[in-house]
C-alpha positions, 0 to 999 in steps of 0.5 A: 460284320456283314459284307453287303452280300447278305453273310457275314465273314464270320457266318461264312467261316462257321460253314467253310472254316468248320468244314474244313477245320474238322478236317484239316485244321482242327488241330491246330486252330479255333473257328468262331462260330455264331449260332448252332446251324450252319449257315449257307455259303456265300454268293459273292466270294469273301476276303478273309483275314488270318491273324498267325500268333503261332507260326502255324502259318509256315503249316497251314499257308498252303492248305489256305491258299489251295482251298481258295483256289480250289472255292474263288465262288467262296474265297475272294482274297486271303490277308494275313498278319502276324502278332504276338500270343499275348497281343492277341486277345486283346486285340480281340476283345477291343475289336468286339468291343467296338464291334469291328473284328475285322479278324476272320481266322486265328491261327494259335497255340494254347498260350493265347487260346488260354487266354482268350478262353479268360477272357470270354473272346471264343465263342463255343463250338462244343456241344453246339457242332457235335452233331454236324461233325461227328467224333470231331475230339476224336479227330483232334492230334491232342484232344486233351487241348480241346479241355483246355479251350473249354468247348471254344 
């Protein structure tokens, strides 16, 4: 969905949300991801919305909130909401379907993550990324997750 600054949210979390992901949240979040180059970072500072189905808010809320401080030229306002796991992927799909995610950022476990890989609502980061982020399995906690997400 394009914001009028010429990026859309989603481009703009393949750079800053991969970037960060690999290094802090990789664990325990899955990123979108649009195409295989990054692209630039945005011009103009962009509102995201984290949709929590998880808890892992309670975790990452401050890891969020600190890198939008530390990046106002990137990060404008952070929204989040909470649903349930088996809520999620639904929600999802009738929002890509009506091409309208108006989600930026899931943070969720693999009960949901399963579902959506069914479901077809990730796109893949492996092997497209591996190039731009390095042993990123060997960063993850549990790697053995990363099978069940399929590359998403």
């Amino acid at each position: 969905m394009a914001n009028g600054h010429g990026l859309s949210r989603r481009k703009f979390l393949i750079g800053a949300g991969a970037a960060a992901g690999a290094a802090v949240w990789a664990p325990r979040m899955q990123v979108v991801a649009d195409a295989a180059a990054l692209p630039p970072m945005p011009v103009r500072p962009l509102n995201l919305t984290i949709i929590d189905v998880a808890g892992q808010l309670q975790l990452t809320k401050a890891i969020i909130e600190d890198y939008a401080k530390s990046h106002p030229q990137y990060v404008g306002r952070v929204d989040y909401q909470t649903a349930t796991a088996p809520e999620l992927p639904a929600k999802i799909k009738a929002q890509q379907q009506a091409n309208q995610v108006q989600i930026d950022m899931v943070l969720t476990g693999s009960d949901a993550l399963s579902a959506g890989v069914v479901q077809g609502i990730w796109q893949t980061l492996l092997p497209d990324y591996q190039e731009k982020f390095p042993n990123i399995i060997g960063n993850y906690q549990q790697p053995k997750a990363q099978g069940l997400a399929q590359g998403s």
